[in-house]
N, C-alpha and C positions, 0 to 999 in steps of 0.2 A: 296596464302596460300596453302599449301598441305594439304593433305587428315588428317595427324596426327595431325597438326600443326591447323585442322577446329575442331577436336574432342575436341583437349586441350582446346579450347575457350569455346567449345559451354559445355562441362564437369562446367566451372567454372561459366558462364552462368546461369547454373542451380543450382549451389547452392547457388551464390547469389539471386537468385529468392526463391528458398524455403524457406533459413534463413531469407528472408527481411516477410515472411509471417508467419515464425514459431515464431520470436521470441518475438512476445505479450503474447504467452502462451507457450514456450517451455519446462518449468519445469512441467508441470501439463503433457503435450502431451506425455512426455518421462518415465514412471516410470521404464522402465529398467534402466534411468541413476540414477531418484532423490528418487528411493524407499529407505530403512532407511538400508534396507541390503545391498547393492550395496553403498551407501556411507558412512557407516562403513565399507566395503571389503577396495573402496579407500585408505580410510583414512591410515587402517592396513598398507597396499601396499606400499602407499606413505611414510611413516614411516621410511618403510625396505630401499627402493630406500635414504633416505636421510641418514641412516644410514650407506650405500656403500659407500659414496662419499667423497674422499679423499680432507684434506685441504682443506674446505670448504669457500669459500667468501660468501655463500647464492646468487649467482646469479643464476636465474631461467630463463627459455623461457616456456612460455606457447603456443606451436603451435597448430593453431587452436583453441583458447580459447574460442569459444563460447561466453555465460552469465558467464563464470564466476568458472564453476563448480569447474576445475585443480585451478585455480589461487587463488580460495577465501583460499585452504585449504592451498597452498604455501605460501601464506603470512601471513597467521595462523604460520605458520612453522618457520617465520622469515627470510623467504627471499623476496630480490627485484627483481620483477617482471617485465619480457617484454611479456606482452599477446599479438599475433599477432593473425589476422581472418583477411578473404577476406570479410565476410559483413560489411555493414558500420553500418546497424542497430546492430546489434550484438556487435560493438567494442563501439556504443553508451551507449546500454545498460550495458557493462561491465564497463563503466566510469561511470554513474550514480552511479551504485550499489556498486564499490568502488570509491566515489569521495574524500575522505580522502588520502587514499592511493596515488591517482593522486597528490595531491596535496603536499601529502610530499615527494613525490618522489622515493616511494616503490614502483610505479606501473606506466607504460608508456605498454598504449597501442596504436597500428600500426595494421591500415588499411591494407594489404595488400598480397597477394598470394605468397605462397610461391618460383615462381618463380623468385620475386622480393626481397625477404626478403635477406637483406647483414649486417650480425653482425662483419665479420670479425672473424676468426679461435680462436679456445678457448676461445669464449665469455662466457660460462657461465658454472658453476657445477654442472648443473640437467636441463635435457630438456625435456619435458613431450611432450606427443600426446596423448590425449584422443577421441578414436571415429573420430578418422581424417586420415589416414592412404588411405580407404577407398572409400574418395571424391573426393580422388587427382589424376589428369589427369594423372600424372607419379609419382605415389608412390615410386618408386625403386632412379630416379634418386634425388625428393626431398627429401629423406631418406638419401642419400651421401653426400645432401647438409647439413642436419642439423646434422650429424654427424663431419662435419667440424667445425661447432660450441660449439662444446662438447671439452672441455680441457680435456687433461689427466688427468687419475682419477678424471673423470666427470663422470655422468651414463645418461643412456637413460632410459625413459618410455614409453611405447608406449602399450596402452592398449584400450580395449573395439573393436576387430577386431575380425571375426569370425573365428572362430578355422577350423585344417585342416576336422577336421568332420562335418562339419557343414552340407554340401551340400552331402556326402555320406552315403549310404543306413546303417542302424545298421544291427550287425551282426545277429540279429534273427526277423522274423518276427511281433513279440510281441514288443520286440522293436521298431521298424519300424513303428507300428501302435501306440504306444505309443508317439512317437515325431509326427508324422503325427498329432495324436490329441491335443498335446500342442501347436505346433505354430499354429493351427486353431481355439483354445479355446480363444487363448491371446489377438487375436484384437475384439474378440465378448466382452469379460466380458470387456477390454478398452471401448468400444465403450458402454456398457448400463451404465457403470459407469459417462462417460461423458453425460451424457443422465442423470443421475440420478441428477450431479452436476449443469446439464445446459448448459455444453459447449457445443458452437456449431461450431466444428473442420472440416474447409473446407478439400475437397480430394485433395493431392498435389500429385504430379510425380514428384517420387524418381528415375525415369529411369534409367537416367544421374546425378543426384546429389550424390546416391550410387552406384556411375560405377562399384567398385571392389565388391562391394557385392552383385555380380550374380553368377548363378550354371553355365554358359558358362565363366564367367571372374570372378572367385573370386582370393583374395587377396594369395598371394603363399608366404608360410613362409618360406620355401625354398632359395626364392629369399631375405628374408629379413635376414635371418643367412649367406647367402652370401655376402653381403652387410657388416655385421659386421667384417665378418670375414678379408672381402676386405680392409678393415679401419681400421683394427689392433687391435680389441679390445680384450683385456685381457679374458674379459668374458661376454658370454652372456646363456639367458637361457628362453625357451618360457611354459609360463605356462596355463595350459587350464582349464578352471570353464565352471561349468552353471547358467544361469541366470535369475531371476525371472523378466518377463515381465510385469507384472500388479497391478495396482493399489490397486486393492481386491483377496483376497486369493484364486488361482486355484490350486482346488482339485487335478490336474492332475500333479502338477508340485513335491510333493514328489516321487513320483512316477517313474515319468520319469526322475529325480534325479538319482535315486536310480537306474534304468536301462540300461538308453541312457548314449550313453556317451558328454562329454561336447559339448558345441557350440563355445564358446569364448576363447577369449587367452588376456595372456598380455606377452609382452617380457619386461624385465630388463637388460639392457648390461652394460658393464663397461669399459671405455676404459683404 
């Protein structure tokens, strides 16, 4: 096994080790994803995204589907569902929480990493990535791959990834101490909140399970517009927000709203 080819393993390793331990509480643990702003932002987003999509069959992929988040609001939408995850707990949980849908056949979900995943070219009209981009050993090469999956006048989602500013200094030092004190505020008031609730949230190593989301290897959008571009797509366009991280209202985050500039991105492509 080579040197990359030990990374790729031991990268997917870890995140089935954290999801097989996140996902008894994952919605409570996560209020960047499941706060009421952040999924009405989705909801709008995903809207727009079905709204681009030419001659629509409603066939969706949900990669990386987690519990559920992308997939509950797709099949709200009227479409059939293929949610793929590399945890198995994960893909359990997402069959529990829709076992109707399984059942009538709106929803098939698949165990398995994206390395393995084979739908065959133009399988579906809307392929979402929420928060997964990120985990993945070779984000660039499995981006090519599910862009093959994407029919013409299909669209791409791919959102919840940290924006190109994330990890560079803002341009004023007020600034600078301003984001400085909101990412340090967000896991303190998480953490008395769970405290407050009673959760008792073991400590897990994100080292390797968020590979691209480090200030030496973060995620390059660069590489991901090239990628579209490489695959012929008609249009694509990367949009950047900020994010509320916490469960209880931090005083700091109008603030640095209003100063910093964003953290996160989503890109919309169309092929």
């Amino acid at each position: 096994m080579t040197q990359a080819e030990n990374l790729l393993e031991k990268i997917h390793q870890a995140n089935v080790a954290v999801h097989k331990v996140e996902v008894s509480y994952y919605e409570l643990f996560h209020p960047e994803v499941y706060s009421k702003s952040e999924q009405k932002r989705i909801k709008v987003v995903l809207r727009s995204v079905d709204q681009q999509v030419f001659d629509s069959q409603k066939r969706a992929l949900d990669f990386g589907a987690g519990i559920g988040n992308i997939t509950g609001k797709l099949l709200d939408m009227g479409y059939r569902v293929t949610a793929v995850d590399i945890s198995a707990e994960m893909c359990d949980a997402l069959r529990r929480r829709f076992k109707s849908y399984v059942e009538n056949g709106k929803l098939l979900v698949l165990n398995s990493p994206v390395e393995d995943a084979d739908f065959g070219r133009s399988s579906f009209d809307l392929i979402a990535c929420y928060s997964v981009l990120h985990h993945l050993p070779d984000y660039e090469n499995a981006l090519r791959k599910l862009c093959g999956f994407l029919k013409k006048g299909g669209v791409m989602y791919l959102d919840h990834e940290a924006s190109p500013y994330y990890w560079k200094p803002e341009p004023t030092s007020l600034a600078e101490l301003l984001k400085s004190i909101y990412f340090h505020s967000n896991p303190m008031l998480n953490s008395l909140y769970f405290r407050i609730v009673g959760l008792n949230v073991p400590v897990l190593d994100y080292s390797l399970s968020d590979y691209w989301h480090k200030k030496e290897h973060p995620l390059e959008h660069q590489r991901v517009e090239w990628i579209f571009k490489s695959e012929g797509f008609r249009a694509f366009q990367r949009t950047d927000y900020h994010l509320g991280g916490t469960w209880v209202f931090n005083p700091v985050y109008p603030v640095y709203k209003l100063v910093c500039r964003p953290e996160m991105s989503y890109w919309i492509a169309k092929k």
